[in-house]
C-alpha positions as CSV (number, residue, x, y, z in Angstrom):
1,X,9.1,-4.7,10.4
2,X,5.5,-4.5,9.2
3,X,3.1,-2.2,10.5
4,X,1.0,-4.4,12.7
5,X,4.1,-5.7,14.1
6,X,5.1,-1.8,14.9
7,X,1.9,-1.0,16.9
8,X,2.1,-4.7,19.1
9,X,5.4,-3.6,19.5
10,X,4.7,0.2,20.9
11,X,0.9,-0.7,22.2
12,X,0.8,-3.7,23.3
13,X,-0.1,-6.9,21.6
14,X,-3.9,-6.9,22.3
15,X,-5.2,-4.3,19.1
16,X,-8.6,-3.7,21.5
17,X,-6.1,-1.6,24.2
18,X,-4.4,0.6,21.1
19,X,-5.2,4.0,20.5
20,X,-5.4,6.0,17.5
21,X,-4.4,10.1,17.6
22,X,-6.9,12.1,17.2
23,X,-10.1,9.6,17.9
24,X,-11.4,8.2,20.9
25,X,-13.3,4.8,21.3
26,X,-16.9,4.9,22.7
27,X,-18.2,3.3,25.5
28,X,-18.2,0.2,23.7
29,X,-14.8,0.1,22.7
30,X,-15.1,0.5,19.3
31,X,-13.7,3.7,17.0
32,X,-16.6,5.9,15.5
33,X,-16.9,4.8,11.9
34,X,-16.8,7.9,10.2
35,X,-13.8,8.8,12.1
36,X,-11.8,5.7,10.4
37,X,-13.5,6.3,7.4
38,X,-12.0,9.7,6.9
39,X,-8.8,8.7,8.0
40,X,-8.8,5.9,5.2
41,X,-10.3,8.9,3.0
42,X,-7.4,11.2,3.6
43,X,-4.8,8.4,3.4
44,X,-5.7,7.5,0.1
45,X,-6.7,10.9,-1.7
46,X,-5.1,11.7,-5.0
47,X,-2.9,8.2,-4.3
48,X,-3.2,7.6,-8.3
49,X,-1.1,10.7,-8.9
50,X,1.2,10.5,-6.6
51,X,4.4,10.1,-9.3
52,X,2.6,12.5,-11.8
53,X,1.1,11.2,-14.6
54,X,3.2,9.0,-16.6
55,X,5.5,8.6,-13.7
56,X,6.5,5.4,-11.2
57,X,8.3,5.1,-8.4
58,X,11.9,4.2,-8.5
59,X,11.9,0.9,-7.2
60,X,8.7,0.3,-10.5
61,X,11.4,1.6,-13.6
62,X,13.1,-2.0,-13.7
63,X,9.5,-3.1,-14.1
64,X,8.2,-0.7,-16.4
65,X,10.9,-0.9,-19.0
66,X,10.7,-4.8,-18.8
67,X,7.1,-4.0,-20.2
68,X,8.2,-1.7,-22.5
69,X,10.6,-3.8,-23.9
70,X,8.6,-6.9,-23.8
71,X,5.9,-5.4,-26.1
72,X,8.5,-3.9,-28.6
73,X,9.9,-7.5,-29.0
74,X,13.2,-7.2,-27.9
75,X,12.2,-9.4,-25.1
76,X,10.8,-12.9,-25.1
77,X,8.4,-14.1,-22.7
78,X,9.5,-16.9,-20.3
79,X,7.4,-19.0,-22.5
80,X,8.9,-18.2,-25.5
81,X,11.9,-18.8,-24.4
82,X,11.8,-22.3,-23.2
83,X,12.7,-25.2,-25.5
84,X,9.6,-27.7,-26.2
């Protein structure tokens, strides 16, 4: 389930009626926004170094030693592979 489906699901399908913890919408409406821009700030601090520095997550090894392997030249591109 992606988010946006998640929040129609628990709030409601119109995304004017949903709330947000810790911020309130003005008169207007509307979120403050330097409210949603510090919750995007926070969110996204320090997101580079999440795995440490030479460090992926899990799901990214496959990937990453694919690369490696590629560049070494024990792997051929799709490319090079294919017959002309």
């Amino acid at each position: 389930m992606t988010a946006l489906a998640g929040l129609a699901k628990t709030q409601g399908k119109d995304p004017k009626t949903w709330t947000i913890p810790g911020i309130q919408r003005s008169q207007t409406g509307r979120f403050d926004d330097q409210d949603l821009a510090k919750i995007l700030s926070d969110a996204t601090e320090e997101v580079a170094g999440a795995f440490g520095a030479n460090g992926s997550p899990a799901v990214m090894r496959v990937i990453d030693v694919l690369g490696m392997a590629a560049v070494s030249g024990s792997l051929s591109s799709t490319l090079e592979s294919c017959s002309h």
